[in-house]
C-alpha positions as a Markdown table, in Angstrom:
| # | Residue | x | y | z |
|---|---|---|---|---|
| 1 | Unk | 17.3 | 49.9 | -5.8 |
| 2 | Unk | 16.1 | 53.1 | -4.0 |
| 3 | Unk | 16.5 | 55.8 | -5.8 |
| 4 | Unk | 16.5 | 58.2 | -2.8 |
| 5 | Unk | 19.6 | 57.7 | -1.5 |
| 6 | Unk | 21.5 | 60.7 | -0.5 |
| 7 | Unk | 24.9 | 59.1 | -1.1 |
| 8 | Unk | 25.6 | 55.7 | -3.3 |
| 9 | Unk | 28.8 | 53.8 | -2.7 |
| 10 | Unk | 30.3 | 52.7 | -5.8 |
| 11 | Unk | 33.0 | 49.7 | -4.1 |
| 12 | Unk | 32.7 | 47.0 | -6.0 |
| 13 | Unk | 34.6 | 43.2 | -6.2 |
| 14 | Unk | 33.6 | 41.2 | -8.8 |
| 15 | Unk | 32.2 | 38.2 | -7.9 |
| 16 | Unk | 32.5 | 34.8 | -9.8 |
| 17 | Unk | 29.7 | 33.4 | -12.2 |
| 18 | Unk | 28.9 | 29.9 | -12.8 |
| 19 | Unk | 26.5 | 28.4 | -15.5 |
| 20 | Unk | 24.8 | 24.9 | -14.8 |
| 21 | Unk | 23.4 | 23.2 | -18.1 |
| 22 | Unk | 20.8 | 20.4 | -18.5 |
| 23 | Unk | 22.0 | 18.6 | -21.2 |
| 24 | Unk | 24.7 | 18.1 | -24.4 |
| 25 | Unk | 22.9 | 20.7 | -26.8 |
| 26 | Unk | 22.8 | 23.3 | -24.0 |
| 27 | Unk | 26.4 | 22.5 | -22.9 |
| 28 | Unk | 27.0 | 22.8 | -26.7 |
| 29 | Unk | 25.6 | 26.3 | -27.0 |
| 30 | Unk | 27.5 | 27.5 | -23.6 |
| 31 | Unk | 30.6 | 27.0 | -24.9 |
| 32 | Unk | 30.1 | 28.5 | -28.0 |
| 33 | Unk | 28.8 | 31.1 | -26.2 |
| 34 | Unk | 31.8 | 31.6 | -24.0 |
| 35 | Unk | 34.1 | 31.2 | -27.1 |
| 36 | Unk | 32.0 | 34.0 | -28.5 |
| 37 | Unk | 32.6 | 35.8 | -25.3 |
| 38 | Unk | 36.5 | 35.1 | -24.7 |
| 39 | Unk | 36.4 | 36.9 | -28.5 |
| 40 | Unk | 35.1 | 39.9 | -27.3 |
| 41 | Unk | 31.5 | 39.8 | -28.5 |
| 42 | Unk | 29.8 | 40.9 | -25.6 |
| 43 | Unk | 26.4 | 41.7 | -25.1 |
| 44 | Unk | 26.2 | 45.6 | -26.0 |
| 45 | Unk | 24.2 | 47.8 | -23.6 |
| 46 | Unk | 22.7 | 50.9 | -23.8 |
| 47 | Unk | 21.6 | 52.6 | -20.2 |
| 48 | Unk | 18.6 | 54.7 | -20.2 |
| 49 | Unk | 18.3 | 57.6 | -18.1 |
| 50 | Unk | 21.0 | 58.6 | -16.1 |
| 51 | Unk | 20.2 | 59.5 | -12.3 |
| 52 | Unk | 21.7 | 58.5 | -8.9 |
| 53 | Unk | 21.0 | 54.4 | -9.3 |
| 54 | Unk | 22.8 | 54.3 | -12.9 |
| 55 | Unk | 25.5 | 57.1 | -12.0 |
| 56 | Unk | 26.4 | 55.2 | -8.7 |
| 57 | Unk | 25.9 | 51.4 | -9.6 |
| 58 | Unk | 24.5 | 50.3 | -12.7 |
| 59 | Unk | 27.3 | 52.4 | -15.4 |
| 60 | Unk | 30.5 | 51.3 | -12.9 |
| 61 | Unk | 28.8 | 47.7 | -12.7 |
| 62 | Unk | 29.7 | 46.8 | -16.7 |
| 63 | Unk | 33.9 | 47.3 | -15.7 |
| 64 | Unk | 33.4 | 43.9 | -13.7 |
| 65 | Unk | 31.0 | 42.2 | -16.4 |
| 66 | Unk | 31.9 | 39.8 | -18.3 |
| 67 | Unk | 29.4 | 39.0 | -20.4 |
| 68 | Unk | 28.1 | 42.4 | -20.8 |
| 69 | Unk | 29.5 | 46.0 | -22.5 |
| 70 | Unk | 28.2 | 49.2 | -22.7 |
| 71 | Unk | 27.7 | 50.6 | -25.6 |
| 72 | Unk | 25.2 | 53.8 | -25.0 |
| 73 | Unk | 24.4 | 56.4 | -22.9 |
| 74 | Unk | 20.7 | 58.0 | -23.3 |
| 75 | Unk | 19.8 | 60.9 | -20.8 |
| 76 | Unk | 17.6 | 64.0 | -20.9 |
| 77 | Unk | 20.9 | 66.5 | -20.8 |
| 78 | Unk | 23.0 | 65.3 | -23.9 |
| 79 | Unk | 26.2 | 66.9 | -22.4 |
| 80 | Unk | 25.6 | 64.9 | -19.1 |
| 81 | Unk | 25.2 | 61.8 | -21.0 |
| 82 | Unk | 28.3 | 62.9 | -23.3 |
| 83 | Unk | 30.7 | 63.3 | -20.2 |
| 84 | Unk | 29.4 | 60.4 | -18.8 |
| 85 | Unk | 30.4 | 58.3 | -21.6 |
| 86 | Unk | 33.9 | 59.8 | -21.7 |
| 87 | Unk | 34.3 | 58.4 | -18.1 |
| 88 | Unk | 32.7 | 55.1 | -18.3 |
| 89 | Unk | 34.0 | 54.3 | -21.7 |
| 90 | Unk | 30.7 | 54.5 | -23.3 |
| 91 | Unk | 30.9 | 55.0 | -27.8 |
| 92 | Unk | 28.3 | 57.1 | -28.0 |
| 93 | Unk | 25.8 | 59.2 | -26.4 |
| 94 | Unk | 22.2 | 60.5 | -26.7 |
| 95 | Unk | 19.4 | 62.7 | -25.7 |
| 96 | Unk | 16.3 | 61.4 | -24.7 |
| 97 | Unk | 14.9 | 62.5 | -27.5 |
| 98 | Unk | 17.2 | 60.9 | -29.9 |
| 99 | Unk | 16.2 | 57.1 | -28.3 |
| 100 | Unk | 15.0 | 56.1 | -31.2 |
| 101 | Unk | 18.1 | 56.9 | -33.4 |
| 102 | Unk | 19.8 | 55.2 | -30.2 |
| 103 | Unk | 17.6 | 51.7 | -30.8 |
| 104 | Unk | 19.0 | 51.7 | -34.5 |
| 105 | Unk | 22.7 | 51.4 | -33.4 |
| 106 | Unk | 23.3 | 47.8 | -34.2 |
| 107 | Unk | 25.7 | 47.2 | -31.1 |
| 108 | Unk | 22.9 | 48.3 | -28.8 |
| 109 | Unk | 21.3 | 44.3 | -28.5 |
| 110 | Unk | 19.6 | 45.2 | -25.1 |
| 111 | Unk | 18.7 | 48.5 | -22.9 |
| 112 | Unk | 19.0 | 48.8 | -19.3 |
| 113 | Unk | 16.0 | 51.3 | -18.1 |
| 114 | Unk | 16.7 | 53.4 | -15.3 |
| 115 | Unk | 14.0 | 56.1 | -15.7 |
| 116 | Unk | 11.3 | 57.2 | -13.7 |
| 117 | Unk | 8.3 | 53.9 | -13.7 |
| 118 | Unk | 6.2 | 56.3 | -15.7 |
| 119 | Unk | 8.0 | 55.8 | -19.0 |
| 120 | Unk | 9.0 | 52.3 | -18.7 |
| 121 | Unk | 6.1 | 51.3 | -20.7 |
| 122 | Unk | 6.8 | 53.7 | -23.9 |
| 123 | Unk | 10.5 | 52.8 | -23.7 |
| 124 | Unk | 10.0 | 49.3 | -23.0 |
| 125 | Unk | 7.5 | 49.3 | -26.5 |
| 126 | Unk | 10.1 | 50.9 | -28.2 |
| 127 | Unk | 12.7 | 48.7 | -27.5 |
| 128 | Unk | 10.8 | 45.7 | -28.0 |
| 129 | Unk | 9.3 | 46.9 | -31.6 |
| 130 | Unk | 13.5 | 47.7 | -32.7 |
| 131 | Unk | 14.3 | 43.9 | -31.5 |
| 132 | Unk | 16.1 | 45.0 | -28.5 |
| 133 | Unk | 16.0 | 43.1 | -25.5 |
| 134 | Unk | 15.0 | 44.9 | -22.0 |
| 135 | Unk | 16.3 | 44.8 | -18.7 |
| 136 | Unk | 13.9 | 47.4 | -16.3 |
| 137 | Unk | 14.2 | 48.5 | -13.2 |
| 138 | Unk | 11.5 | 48.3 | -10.5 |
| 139 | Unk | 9.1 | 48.7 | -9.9 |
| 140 | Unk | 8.2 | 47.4 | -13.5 |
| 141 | Unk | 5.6 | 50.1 | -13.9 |
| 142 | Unk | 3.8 | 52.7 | -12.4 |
| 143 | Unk | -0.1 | 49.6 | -12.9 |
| 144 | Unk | -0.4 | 46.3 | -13.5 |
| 145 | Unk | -1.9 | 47.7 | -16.6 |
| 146 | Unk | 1.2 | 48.2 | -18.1 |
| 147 | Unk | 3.3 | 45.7 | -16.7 |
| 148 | Unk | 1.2 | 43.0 | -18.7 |
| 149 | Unk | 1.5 | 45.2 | -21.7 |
| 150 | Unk | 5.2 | 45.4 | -21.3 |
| 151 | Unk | 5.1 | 41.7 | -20.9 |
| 152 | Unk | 2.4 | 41.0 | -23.8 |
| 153 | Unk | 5.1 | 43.5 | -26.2 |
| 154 | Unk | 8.0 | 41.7 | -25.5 |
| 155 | Unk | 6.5 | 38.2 | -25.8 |
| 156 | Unk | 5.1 | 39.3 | -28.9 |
| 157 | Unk | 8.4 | 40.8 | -30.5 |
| 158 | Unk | 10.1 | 37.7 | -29.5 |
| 159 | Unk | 12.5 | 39.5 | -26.5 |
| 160 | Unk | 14.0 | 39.0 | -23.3 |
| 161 | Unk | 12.0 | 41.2 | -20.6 |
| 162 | Unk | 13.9 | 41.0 | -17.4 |
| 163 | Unk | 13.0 | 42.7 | -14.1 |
| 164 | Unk | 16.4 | 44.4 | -12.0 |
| 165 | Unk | 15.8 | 42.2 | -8.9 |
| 166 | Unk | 19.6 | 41.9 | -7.9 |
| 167 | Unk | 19.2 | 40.0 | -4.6 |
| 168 | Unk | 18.3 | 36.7 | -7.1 |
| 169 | Unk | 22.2 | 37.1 | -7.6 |
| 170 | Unk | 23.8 | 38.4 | -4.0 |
| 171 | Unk | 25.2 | 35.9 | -1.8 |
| 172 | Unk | 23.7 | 36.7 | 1.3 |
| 173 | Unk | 20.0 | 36.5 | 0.1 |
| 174 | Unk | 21.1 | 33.3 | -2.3 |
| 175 | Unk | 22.3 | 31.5 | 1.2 |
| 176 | Unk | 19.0 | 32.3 | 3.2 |
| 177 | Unk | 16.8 | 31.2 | 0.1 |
| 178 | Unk | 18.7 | 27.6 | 0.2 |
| 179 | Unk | 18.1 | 27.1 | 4.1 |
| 180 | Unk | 14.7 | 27.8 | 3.2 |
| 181 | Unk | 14.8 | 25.7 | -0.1 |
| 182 | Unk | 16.8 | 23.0 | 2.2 |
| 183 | Unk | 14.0 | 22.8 | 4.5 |
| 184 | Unk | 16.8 | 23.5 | 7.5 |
| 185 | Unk | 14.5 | 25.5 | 8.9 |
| 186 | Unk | 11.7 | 23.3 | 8.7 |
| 187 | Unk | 8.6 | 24.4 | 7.3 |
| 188 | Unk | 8.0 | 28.3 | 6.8 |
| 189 | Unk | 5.6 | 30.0 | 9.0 |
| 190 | Unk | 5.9 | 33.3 | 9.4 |
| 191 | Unk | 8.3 | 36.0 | 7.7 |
| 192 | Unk | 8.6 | 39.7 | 8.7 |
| 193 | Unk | 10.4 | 42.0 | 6.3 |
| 194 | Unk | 10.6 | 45.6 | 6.2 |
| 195 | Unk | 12.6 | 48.2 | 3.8 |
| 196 | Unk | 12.4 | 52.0 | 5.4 |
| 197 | Unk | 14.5 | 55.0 | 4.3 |
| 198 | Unk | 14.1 | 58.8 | 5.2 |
| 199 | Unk | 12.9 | 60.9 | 2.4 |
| 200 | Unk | 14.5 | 64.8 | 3.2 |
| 201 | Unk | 12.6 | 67.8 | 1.8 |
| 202 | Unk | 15.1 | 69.7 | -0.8 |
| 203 | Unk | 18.0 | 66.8 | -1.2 |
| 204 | Unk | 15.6 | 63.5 | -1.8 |
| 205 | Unk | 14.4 | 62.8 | -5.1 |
| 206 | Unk | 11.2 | 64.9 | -5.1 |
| 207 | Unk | 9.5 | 62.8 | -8.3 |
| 208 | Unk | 9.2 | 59.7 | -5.6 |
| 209 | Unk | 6.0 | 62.1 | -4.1 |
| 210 | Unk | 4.8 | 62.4 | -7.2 |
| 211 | Unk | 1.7 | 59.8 | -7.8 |
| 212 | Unk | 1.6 | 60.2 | -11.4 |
| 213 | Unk | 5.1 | 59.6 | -12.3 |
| 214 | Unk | 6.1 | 56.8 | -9.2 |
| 215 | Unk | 3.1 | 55.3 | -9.1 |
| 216 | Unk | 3.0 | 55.3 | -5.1 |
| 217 | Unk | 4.9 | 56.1 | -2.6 |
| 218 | Unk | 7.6 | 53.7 | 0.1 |
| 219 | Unk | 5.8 | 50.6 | -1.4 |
| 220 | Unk | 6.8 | 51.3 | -4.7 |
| 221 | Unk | 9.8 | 52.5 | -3.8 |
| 222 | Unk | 11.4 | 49.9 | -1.1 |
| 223 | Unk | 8.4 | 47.8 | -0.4 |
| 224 | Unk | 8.5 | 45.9 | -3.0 |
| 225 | Unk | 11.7 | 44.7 | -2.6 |
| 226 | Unk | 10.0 | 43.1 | 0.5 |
| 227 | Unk | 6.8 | 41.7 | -1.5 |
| 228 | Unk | 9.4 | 40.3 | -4.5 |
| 229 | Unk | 11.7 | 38.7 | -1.9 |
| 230 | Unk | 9.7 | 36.9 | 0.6 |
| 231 | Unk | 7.8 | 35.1 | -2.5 |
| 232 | Unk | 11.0 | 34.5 | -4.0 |
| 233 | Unk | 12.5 | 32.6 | -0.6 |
| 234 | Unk | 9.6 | 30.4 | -0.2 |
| 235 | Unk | 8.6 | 29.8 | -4.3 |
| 236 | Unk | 5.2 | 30.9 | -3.7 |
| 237 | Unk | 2.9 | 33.8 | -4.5 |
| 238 | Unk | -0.1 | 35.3 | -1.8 |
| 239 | Unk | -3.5 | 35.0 | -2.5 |
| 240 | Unk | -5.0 | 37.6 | -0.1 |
| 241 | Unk | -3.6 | 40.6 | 1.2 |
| 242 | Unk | -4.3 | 43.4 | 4.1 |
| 243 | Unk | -2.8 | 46.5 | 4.6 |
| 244 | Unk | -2.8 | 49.7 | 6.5 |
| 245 | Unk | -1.5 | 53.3 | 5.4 |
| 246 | Unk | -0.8 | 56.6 | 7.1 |
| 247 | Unk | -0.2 | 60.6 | 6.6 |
| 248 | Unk | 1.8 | 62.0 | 9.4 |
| 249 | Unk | 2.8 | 64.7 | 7.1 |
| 250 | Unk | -0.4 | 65.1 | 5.2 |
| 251 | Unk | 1.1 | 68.4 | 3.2 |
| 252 | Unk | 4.4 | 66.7 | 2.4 |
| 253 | Unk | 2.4 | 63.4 | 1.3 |
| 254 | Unk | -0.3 | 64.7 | -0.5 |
| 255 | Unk | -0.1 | 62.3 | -3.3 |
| 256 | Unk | 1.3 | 59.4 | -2.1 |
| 257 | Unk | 1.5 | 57.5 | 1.6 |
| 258 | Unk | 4.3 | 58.4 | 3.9 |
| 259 | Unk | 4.3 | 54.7 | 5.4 |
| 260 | Unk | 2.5 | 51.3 | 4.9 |
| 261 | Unk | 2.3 | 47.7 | 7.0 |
| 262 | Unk | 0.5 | 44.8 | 4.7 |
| 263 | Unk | 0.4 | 41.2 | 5.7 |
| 264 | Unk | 0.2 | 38.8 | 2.9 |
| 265 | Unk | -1.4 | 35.5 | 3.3 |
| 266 | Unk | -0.6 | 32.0 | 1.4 |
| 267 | Unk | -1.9 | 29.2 | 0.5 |
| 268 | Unk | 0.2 | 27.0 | 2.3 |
| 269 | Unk | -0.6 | 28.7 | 5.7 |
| 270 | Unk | 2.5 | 31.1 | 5.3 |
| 271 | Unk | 2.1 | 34.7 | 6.6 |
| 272 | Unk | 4.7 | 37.4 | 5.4 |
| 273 | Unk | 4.3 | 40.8 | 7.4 |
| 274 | Unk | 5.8 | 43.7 | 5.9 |
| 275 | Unk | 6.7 | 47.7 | 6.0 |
| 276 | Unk | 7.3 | 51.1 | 4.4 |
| 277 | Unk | 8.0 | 53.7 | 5.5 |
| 278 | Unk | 9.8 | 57.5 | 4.1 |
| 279 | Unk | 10.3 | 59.0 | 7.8 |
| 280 | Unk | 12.8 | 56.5 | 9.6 |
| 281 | Unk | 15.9 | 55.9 | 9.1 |
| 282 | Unk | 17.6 | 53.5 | 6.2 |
| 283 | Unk | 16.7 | 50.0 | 8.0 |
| 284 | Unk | 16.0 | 46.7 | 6.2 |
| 285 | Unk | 15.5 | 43.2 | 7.2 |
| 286 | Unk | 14.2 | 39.9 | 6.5 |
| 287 | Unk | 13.3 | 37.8 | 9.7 |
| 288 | Unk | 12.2 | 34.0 | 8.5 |
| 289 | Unk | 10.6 | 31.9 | 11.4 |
| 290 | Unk | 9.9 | 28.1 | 10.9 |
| 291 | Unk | 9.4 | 24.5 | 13.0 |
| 292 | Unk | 12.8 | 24.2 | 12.8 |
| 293 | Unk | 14.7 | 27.4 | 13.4 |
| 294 | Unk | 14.9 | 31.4 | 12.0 |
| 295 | Unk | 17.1 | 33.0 | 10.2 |
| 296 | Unk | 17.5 | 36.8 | 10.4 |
| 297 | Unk | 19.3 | 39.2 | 7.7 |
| 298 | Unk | 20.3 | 42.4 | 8.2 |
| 299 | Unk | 20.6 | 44.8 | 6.1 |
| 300 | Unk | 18.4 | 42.7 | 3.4 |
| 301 | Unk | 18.8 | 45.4 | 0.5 |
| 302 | Unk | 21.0 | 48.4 | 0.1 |
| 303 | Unk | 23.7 | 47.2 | -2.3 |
| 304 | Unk | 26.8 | 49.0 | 0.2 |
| 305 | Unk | 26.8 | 47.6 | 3.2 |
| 306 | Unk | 27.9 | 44.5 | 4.8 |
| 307 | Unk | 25.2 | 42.5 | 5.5 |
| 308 | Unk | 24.9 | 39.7 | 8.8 |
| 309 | Unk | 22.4 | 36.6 | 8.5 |
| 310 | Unk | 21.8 | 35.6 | 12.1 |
| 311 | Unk | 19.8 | 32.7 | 13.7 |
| 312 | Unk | 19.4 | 29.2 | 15.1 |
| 313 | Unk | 18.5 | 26.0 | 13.6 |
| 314 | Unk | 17.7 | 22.8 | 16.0 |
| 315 | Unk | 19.0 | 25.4 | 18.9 |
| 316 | Unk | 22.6 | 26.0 | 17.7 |
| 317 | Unk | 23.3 | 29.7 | 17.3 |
| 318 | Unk | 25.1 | 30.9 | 13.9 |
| 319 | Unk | 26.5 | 33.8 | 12.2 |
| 320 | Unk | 27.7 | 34.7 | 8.6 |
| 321 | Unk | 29.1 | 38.3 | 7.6 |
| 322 | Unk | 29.0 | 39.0 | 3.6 |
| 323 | Unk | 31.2 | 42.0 | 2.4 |
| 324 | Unk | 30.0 | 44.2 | -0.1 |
| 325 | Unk | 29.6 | 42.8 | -4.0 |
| 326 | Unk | 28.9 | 44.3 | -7.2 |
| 327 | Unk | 25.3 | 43.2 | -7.4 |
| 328 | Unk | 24.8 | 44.8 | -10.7 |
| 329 | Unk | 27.4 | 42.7 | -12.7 |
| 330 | Unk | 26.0 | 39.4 | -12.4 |
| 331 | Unk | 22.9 | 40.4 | -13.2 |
| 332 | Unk | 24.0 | 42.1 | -16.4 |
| 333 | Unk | 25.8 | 38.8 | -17.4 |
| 334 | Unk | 22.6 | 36.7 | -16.3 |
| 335 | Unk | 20.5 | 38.8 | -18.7 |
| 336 | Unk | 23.6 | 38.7 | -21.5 |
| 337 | Unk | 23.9 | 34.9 | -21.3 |
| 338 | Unk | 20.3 | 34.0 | -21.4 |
| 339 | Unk | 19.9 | 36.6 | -24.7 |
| 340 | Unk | 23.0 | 34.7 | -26.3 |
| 341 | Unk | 21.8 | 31.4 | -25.2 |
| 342 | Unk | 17.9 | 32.3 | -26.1 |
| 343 | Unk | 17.0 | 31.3 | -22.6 |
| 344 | Unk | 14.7 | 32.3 | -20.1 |
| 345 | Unk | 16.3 | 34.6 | -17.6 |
| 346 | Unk | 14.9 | 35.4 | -14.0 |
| 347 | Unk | 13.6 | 37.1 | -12.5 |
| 348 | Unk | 12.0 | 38.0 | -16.1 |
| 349 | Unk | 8.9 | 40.5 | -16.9 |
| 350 | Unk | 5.9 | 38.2 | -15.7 |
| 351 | Unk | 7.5 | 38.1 | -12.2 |
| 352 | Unk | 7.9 | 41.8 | -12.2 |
| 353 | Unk | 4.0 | 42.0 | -13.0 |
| 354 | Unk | 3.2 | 39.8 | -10.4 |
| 355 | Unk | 4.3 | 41.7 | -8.2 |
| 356 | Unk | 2.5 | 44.8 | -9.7 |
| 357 | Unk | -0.7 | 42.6 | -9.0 |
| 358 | Unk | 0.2 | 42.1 | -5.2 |
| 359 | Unk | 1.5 | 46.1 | -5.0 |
| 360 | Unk | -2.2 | 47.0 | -6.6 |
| 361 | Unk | -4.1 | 44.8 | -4.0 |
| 362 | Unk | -1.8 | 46.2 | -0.8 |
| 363 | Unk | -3.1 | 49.6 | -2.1 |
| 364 | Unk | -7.0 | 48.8 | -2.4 |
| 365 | Unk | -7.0 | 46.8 | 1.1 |
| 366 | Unk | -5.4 | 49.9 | 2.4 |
| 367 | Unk | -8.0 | 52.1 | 0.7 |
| 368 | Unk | -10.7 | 49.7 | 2.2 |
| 369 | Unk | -10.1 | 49.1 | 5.1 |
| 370 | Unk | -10.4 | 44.9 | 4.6 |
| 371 | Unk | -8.6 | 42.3 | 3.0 |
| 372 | Unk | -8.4 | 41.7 | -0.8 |
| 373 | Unk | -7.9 | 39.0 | -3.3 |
| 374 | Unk | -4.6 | 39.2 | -5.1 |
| 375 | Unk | -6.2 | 39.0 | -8.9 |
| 376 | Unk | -3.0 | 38.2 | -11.3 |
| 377 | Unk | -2.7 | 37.5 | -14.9 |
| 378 | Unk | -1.9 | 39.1 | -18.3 |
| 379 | Unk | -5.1 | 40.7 | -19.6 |
């Protein structure tokens, strides 16, 4: 989620959760699992760092979980964090520098990191070396670097590393994924997506123009949503990449751009145009064009408003509104069941490296001037 918003709504409706299984063992270990749950032995949760995105989304989100409980509160001011837990029901707080005291509580099983990208890798290392598992926001780093050592610790220590992508679990996005997926709208062959929001001198967050600590600047931020999503619909990932940057306020944006447009090209043919930018106004979309129809959504990404998928198919018009969901919930109870079942969640920490590797190309093509090869991997 942005982390520049001015204001974060925090309506939530909890939304239903269904778990498919593939056979008798893993329908064996479900229900034990939801036996376990209806007992109360939830998943316990500590949330680390404690800004606008956890304050406004991520701390309300655990009254509607159901698979998931917080447990801890760790945050730079200990007082903030202490209040904090008074009001979401939190046992214990910490200060930052007390995380390690934090990751010997044995009902902490898992962390949800909402910090700054720059100390995602320490934390997630920490985590990972104490047995927890770790849920990180996005981007998953501030290089590619460290995302594939994040991944490489975790794999190592034998924990879940999952990536905060909530649109795998919003209705809106889940519905335009399966008339891709269906093939309704016949095969995919152009998608333009853009995520903009208008960073204010003296009431934005003033580390997201800081290079060392965000890593970049609206691509990071809100772009990647676009880059994570449109390989997401279609189940593939780019293999070249182009991009153009820009300055307008060269003072301002010293360290990072002000706006970006890439294109990202496929190896099926597919083209996915996308923007950035942090001097218009809040504006998302996702515009999906194929032989057989488009399909249009609008807003794609904020988590508080109602969103509107648009479009035609075989040259009948249609409309769907979706109301506003707690997005956070089911994705705490995703990552909660696939630690209690010891499964593979998604979107887990290789595809948030990925699209480190895609983010890291966007940036050299815009440096260059010319189109670059997507390199991926875990070195």
């Amino acid at each position: 989620m942005s982390r520049g918003r001015e204001k974060i709504s925090t309506q939530r409706i909890q939304r239903k959760n269904t778990e498919g299984t593939e056979n008798s063992q893993e329908w064996l270990c479900h229900v034990s699992d939801c036996i376990n749950m209806r007992r109360g032995e939830k998943v316990g949760f500590a949330v680390v760092g404690l800004g606008a995105i956890a304050q406004g989304a991520v701390l309300p989100a655990f009254r509607n979980a159901r698979r998931a409980k917080l447990v801890a509160l760790v945050g730079r001011d200990k007082r903030k964090a202490e209040k904090l837990a008074r009001k979401f029901r939190a046992a214990v707080a910490y200060s930052a520098e007390e995380f390690g005291a934090c990751l010997e509580n044995p009902e902490v099983t898992a962390v949800y990191l909402a910090t700054p990208q720059s100390e995602h890798l320490s934390r997630t290392i920490a985590a990972a070396r104490a047995g927890k598992h770790v849920l990180c926001e996005k981007p998953l780093a501030v290089t590619p670097e460290q995302s594939a050592e994040m991944v490489r610790i975790c794999e190592e220590c034998g924990v879940q590393l999952m990536t905060a992508y909530r649109k795998y679990y919003e209705p809106s996005a889940l519905y335009l994924k399966n008339l891709v997926q269906s093939g309704k709208l016949g095969k995919i062959d152009v998608i333009n997506t853009s995520f903009s929001e208008l960073h204010v001198a003296g009431k934005s967050i003033t580390w997201l123009l800081d290079a060392k600590v965000s890593g970049g600047g609206p691509l990071m931020d809100l772009g990647v949503y676009c880059v994570n999503t449109s390989r997401w619909l279609v189940d593939e990932d780019p293999v070249e990449v182009s991009a153009h940057s820009w300055r307008k306020n060269a003072e301002r944006f010293r360290e990072v751009e002000e706006g970006i447009s890439f294109r990202m090209h496929f190896a099926s043919g597919l083209v996915v145009q996308g923007n950035s930018t942090y001097s218009s106004a809040i504006s998302s979309f996702v515009f999906v064009q194929g032989t057989k129809g488009w399909a249009c959504l609008t807003p794609a990404f904020p988590f508080d408003e109602e969103r509107r998928l648009t479009g035609k198919i075989g040259g009948k018009w249609f409309e769907k509104k979706f109301g506003v969901v707690d997005e956070f919930a089911p994705e705490l109870d995703a990552f909660a069941t696939a630690i209690r079942a010891k499964k593979n969640v998604e979107p887990d920490g290789r595809q948030g490296h990925r699209d480190m590797c895609i983010v890291e190309a966007i940036y050299e093509s815009a440096r260059k001037g010319g189109p670059v090869s997507v390199r991926y991997g875990i070195r």
